[in-house]
FILUMDO-854761 format. One record per residue (C-alpha): x negated, y, z negated. Coordinates in steps of 0.05 Angstrom, whole numbers, plus 5000, padded with zeros to 4 digits. Last residue first. Layout:
<atoms>
@east->X; north->Y; up->Z
...
</atoms>
This chain:
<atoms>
@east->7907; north->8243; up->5237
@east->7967; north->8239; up->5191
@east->7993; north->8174; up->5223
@east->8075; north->8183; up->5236
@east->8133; north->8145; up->5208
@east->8206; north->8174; up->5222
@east->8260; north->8135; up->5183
@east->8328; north->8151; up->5200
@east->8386; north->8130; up->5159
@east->8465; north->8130; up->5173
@east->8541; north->8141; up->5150
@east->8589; north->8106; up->5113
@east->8638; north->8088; up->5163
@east->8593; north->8028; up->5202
@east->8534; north->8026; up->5157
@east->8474; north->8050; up->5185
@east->8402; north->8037; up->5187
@east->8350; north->8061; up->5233
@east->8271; north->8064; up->5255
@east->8216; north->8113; up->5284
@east->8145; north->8098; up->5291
@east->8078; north->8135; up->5306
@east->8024; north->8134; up->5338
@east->8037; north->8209; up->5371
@east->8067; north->8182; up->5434
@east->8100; north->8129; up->5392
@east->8143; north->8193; up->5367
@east->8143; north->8234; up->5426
@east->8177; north->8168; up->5467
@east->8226; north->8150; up->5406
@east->8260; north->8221; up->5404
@east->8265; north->8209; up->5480
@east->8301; north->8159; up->5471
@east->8344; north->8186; up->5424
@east->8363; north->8243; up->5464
@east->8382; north->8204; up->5532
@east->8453; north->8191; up->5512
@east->8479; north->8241; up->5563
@east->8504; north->8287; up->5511
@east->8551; north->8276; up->5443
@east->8609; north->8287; up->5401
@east->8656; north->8347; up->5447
@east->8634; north->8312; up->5513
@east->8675; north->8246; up->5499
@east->8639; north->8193; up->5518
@east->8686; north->8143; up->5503
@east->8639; north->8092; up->5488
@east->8611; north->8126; up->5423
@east->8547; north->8073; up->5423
@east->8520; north->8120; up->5467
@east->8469; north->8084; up->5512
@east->8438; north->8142; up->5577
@east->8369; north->8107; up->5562
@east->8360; north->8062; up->5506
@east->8342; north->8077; up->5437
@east->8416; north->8064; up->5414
@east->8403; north->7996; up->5439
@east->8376; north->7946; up->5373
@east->8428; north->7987; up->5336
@east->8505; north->7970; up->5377
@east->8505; north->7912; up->5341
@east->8505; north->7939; up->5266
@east->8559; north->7979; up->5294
@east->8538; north->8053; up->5279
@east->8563; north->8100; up->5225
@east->8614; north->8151; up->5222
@east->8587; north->8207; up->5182
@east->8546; north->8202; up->5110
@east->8481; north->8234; up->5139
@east->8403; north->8210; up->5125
@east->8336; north->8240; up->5148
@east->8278; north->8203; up->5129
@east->8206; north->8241; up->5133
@east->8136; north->8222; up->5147
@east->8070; north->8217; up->5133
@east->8025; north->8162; up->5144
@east->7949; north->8148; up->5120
@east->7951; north->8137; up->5048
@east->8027; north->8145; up->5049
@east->8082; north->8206; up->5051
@east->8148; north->8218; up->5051
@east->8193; north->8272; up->5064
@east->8254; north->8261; up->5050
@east->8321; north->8306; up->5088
@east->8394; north->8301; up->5068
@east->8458; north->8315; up->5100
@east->8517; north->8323; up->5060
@east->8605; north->8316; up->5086
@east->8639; north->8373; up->5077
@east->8673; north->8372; up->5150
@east->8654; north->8307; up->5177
@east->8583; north->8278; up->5201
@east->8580; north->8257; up->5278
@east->8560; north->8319; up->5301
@east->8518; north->8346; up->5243
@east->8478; north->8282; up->5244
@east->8462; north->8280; up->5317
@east->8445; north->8358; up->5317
@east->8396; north->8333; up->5259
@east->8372; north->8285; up->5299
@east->8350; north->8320; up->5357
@east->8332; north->8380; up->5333
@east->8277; north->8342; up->5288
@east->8242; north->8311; up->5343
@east->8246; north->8375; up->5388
@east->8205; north->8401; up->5325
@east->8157; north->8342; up->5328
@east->8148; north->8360; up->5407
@east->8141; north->8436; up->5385
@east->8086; north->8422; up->5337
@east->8054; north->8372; up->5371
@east->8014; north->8331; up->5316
@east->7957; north->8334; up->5263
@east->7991; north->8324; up->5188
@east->8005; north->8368; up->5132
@east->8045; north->8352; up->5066
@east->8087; north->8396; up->5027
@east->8123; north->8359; up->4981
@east->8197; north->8326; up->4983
@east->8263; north->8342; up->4989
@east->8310; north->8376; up->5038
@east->8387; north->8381; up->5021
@east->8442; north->8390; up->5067
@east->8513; north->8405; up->5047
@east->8559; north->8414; up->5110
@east->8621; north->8465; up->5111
@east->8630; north->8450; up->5191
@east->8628; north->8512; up->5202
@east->8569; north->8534; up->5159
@east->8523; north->8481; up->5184
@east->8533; north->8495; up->5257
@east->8517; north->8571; up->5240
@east->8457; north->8555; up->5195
@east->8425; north->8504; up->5254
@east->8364; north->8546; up->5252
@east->8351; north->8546; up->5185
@east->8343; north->8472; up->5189
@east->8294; north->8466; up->5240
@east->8253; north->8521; up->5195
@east->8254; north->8482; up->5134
@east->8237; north->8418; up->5167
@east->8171; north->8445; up->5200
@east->8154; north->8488; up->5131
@east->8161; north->8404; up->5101
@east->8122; north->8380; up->5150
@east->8059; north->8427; up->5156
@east->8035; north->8422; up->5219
@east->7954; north->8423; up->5230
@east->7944; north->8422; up->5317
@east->7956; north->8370; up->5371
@east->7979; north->8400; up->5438
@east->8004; north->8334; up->5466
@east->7987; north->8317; up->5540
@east->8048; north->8278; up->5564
@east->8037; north->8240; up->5632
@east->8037; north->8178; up->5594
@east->8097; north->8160; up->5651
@east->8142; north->8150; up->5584
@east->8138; north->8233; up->5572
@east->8149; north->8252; up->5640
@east->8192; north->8208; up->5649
@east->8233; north->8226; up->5591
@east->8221; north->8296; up->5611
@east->8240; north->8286; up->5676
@east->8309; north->8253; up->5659
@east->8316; north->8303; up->5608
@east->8322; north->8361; up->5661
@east->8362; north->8315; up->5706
@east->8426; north->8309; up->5652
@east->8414; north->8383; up->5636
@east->8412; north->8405; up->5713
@east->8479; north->8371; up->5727
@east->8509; north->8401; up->5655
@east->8487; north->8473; up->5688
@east->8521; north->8455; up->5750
@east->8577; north->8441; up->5713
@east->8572; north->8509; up->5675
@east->8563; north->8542; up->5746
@east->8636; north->8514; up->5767
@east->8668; north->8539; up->5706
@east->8640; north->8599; up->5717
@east->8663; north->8600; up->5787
@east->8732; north->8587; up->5760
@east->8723; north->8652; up->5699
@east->8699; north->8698; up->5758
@east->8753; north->8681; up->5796
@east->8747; north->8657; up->5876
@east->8829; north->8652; up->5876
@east->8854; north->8574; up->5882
@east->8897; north->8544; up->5936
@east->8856; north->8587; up->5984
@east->8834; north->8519; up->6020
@east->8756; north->8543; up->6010
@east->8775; north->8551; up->5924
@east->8809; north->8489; up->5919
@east->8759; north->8452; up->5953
@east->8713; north->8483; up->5913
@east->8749; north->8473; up->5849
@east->8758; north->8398; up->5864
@east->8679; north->8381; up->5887
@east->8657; north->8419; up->5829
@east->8702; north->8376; up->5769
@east->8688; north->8310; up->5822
@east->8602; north->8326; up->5812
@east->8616; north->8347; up->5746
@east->8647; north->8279; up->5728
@east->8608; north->8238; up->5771
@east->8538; north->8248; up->5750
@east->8545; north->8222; up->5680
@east->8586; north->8168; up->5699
@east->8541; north->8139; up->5756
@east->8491; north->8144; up->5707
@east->8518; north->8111; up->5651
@east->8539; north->8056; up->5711
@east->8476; north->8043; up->5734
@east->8440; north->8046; up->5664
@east->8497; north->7987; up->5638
@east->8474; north->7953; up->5690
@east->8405; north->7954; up->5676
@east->8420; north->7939; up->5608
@east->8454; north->7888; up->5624
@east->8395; north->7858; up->5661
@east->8343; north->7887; up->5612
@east->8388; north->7835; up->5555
@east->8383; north->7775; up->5606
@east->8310; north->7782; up->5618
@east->8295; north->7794; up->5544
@east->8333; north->7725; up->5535
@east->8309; north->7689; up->5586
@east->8234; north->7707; up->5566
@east->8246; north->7685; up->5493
@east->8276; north->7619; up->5522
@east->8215; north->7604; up->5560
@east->8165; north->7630; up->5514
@east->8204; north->7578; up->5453
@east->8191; north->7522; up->5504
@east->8125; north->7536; up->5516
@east->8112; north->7546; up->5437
@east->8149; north->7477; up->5431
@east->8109; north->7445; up->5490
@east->8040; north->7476; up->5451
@east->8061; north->7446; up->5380
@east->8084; north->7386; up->5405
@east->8148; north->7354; up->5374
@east->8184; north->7371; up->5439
@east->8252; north->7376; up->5428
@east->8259; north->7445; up->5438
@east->8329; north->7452; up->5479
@east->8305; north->7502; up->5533
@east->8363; north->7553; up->5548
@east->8396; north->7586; up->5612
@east->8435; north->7650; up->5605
@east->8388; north->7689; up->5660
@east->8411; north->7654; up->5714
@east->8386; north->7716; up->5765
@east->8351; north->7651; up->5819
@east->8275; north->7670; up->5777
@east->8317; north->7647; up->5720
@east->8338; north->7579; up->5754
@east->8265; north->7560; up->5769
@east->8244; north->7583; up->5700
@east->8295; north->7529; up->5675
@east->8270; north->7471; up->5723
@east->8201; north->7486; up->5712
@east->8212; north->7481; up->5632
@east->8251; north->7422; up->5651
@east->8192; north->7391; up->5680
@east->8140; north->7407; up->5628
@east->8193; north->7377; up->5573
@east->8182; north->7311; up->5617
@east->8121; north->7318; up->5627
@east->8084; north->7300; up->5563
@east->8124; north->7247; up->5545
@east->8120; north->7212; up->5607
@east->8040; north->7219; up->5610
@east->8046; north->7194; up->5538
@east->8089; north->7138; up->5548
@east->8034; north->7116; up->5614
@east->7967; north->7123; up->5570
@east->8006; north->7090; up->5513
@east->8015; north->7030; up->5565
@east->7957; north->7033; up->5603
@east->7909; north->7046; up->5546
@east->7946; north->6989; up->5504
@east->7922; north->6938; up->5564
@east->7854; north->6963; up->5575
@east->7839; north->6964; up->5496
@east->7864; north->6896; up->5492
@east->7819; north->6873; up->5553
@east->7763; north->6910; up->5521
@east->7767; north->6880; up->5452
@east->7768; north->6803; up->5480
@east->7715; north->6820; up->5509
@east->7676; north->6847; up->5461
@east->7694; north->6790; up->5403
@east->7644; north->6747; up->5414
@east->7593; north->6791; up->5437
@east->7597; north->6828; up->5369
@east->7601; north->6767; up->5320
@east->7526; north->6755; up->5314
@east->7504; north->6831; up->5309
@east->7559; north->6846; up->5257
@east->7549; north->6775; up->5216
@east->7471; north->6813; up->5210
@east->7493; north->6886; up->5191
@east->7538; north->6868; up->5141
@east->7477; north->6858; up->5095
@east->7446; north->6922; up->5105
@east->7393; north->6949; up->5158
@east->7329; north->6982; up->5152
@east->7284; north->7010; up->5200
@east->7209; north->7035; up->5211
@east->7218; north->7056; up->5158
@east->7261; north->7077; up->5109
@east->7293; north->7148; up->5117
@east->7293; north->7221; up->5104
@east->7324; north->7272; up->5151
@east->7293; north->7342; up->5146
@east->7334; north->7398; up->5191
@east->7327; north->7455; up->5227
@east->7347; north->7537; up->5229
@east->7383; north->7567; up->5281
@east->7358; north->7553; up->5350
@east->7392; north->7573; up->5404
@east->7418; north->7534; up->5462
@east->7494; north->7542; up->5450
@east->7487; north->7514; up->5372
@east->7409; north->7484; up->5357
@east->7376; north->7447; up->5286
@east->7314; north->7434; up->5305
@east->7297; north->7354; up->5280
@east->7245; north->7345; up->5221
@east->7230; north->7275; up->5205
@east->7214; north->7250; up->5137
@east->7190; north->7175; up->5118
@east->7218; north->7132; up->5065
@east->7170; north->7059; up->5066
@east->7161; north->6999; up->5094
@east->7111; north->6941; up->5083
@east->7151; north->6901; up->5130
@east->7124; north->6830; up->5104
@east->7181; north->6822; up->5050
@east->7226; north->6828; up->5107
@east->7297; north->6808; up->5065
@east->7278; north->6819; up->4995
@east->7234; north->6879; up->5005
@east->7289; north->6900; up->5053
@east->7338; north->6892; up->4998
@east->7290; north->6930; up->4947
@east->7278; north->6994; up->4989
@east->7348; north->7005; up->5004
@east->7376; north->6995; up->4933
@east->7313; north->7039; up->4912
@east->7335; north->7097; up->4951
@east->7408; north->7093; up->4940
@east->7388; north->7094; up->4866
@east->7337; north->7146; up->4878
@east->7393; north->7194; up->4925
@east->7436; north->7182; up->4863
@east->7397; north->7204; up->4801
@east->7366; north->7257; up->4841
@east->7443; north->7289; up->4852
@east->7448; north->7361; up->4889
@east->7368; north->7381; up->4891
@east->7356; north->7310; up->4921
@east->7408; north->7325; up->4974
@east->7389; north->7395; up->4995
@east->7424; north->7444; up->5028
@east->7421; north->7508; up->5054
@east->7339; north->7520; up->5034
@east->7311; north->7573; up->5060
@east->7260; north->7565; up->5122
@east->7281; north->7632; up->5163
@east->7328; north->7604; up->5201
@east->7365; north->7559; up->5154
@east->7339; north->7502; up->5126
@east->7373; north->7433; up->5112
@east->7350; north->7374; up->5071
@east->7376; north->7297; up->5079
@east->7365; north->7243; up->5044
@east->7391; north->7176; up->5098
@east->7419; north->7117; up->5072
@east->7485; north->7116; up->5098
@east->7515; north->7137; up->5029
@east->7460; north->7198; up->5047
@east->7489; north->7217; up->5104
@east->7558; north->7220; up->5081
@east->7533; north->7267; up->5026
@east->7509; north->7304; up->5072
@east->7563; north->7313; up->5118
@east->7608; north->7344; up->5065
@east->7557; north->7376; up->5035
@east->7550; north->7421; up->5100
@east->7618; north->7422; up->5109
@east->7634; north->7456; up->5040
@east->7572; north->7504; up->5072
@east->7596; north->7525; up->5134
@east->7544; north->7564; up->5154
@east->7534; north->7638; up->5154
@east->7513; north->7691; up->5215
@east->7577; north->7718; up->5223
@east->7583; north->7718; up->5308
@east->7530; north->7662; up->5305
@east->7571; north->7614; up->5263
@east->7536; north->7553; up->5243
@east->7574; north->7488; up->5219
@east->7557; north->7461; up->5294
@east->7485; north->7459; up->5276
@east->7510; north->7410; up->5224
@east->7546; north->7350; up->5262
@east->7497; north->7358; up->5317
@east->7435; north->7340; up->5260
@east->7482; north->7285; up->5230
@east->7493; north->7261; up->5298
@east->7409; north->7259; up->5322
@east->7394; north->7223; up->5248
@east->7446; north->7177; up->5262
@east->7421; north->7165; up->5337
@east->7347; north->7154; up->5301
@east->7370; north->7097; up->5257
@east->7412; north->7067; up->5324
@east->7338; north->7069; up->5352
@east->7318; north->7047; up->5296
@east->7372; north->6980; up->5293
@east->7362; north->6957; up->5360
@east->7286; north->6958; up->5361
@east->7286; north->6916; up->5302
@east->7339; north->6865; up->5343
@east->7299; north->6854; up->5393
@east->7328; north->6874; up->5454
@east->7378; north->6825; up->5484
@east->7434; north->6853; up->5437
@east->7413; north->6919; up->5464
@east->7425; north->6903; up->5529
@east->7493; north->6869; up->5522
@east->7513; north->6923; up->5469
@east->7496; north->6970; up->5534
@east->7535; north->6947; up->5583
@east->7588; north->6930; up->5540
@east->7599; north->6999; up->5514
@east->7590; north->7031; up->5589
@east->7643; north->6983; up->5627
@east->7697; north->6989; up->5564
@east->7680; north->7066; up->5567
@east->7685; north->7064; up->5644
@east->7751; north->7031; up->5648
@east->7786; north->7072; up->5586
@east->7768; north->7130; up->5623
@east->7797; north->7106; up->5687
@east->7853; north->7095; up->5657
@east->7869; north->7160; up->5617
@east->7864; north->7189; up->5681
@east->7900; north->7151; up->5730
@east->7956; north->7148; up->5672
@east->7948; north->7236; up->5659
@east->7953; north->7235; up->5746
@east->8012; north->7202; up->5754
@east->8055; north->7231; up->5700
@east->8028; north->7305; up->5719
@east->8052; north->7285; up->5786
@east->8012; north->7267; up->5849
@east->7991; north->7331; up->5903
@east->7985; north->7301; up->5977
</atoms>
């Protein structure tokens, strides 16, 4: 039977606290039963063994370099301990050495030492002796480590009232330990699940299609906020492809209907012999047919293009001789709508598709001449970085909702609702515009301002 995340962080934390109260006493009794000179070097020579962790840990194998700030750091706290410490790297030179980074203090630590245990075990006859330990991170060996201290031990004053205090007050330590490790141990646990369980609760009722649900972070934990955050940030993408995905249906459905109900009347107008077989009706018939084909023409390019099925013919294209002849092309549309369009910038090559960047170009320049009024200017700037180049085109037309921007990239979204056939397509240009563009590395973004017109910035890597 599976317990809760509660149940099983108190069992936990318990049990620890139950064996580290069992292991500490255990061993201060035995040591405490020892003599007390065997206590104190062995606890001399489980210094030297944490100091000698502590800095094999400030190596980094992927850079090869120690931590050096750390390095001092420890040492110095070493040697207010009593112990002089020098450390190599590798190859025998010299990281760090305590004698080298203050004499005057590692031979008044030194002689404090040396005098108080003259004073205390004037028969000792001791002495500073070196030991060298290997210095090792994830089994290698990376350089080592010389640890000076007086021998065979050496102990200060506090050390004595420590020893005679410690059984006295061990007990009384572990059965207040035990008693705050249950309770924090049993907070925490609660603490710590109950975020996790409405995080379960909320995924639970987004895998059911609620998509508008939302964590309140209250967690002051960095990892439950950054779950919590996840959470919401999935929701919300979830809830915006849902709409979309409606909103897709229904483009589509749109789309296809109209020429499909424009064919479906003229034929059965034409079979019933309401209507004569013309050559202008049948026209009319083959020009929906056409519009059919269009809308599932770009549907296979787009997925063409989004499958990564696109193999791009890359060759040396000279942007601004690019723009210039896109522009040329569109004279006639120009001309009747009495548009100004200017085209600045330097020539400046760059390896891409030339007829993919040129369908590129179409695209939003047949944009901006549609939704620009009579008179109104177009302009073109190239641009160009250390490793980009690119080009900004920019109309003064109608302008697009600040809302309706994060979607004009989607598939079949016109932010003209209406549809109207005279000012726009299927709504599938732009995204394809976006699918060349990252196809080639590169990037494409907008601005508008609803009335005043708007911006697009095309970014792509010159190799």
């Amino acid at each position: 039977m599976k317990q809760s995340l509660k149940t099983q962080l108190s069992t936990t934390i318990l049990v620890i606290v139950l064996l580290t109260i069992a292991v500490v006493s255990l061993l201060a009794n035995i040591f405490i039963n020892r003599q007390f000179t065997s206590y104190v070097s062995k606890q001399q020579e489980l210094e030297a063994q944490i100091i000698t962790s502590t800095i094999s840990q400030q190596y980094t194998q992927f850079t090869d370099q120690w931590d050096t700030d750390f390095v001092h750091a420890t040492g110095m706290y070493a040697l207010y301990e009593g112990y002089i410490v020098k450390v190599y790297d590798k190859q025998g030179v010299i990281i760090w050495d305590a004698q080298s980074h203050d004499m005057k203090l590692c031979n008044q630590i030194m002689d404090e030492i040396a005098n108080r245990m003259k004073i205390e075990y004037p028969q000792l006859n001791g002495e500073f002796t070196s030991k060298n330990y290997p210095l090792v991170k994830d089994g290698k060996v990376v350089g080592h480590i010389s640890i000076s201290a007086f021998g065979p031990f050496f102990l200060n004053e506090n050390d004595f009232q420590f020893i005679h205090s410690l059984n006295r007050i061990l007990f009384s330590v572990g059965l207040v330990s035990l008693v705050v490790a249950v309770l924090v141990g049993h907070l925490l646990a609660k603490r710590i699940s109950r975020p996790i369980l409405k995080t379960v609760e909320a995924t639970k009722q987004i895998a059911d299609g609620n998509y508008g649900v939302r964590l309140a972070q209250e967690s002051n934990a960095a990892e439950l906020g950054l779950l919590e955050e996840s959470i919401n940030h999935l929701a919300a993408s979830l809830e915006t492809l849902e709409k979309l995905r409606k909103q897709l249906t229904e483009d589509v459905a749109h789309e296809l209907r109209t020429p499909i109900t424009i064919l479906q009347s003229y034929l059965e107008a034409m079979t019933e012999g309401i209507w004569e077989a013309s050559p202008e009706r049948l026209e009319s018939c083959n020009e929906e047919v056409r519009r059919i084909g269009k809308l599932v023409g770009d549907l296979e390019r787009l997925a063409k293009i989004e499958g990564g099925n696109l193999k791009l013919h890359k060759q040396r294209v000279d942007l601004h001789l690019l723009l210039s002849k896109t522009i040329q092309s569109f004279g006639a549309e120009l001309e009747n709508k009495h548009l100004e369009i200017i085209l600045q910038g330097e020539h400046h090559e760059l390896l891409a598709d030339e007829d993919r960047l040129k369908q590129v170009v179409v695209n939003l320049l047949s944009n901006a001449i549609k939704y620009s009024k009579d008179g109104a200017r177009i302009q073109f700037n190239i641009f160009e970085t250390r490793d980009t180049v690119g080009f900004r085109v920019k109309d003064t037309g109608i302008g697009i909702p600040e809302e309706e921007l994060p979607y004009i990239f989607e598939r079949f979204y016109r932010a003209d609702k209406s549809r109207n056939r005279a000012t726009g397509g299927a709504g599938i240009g732009l995204t394809i515009v976006k699918a060349i563009i990252e196809a080639h590395g590169g990037r494409i973004s907008v601005q508008s301002i609803l009335g005043e017109g708007t911006e697009f910035t095309v970014t792509l890597p010159k190799e």
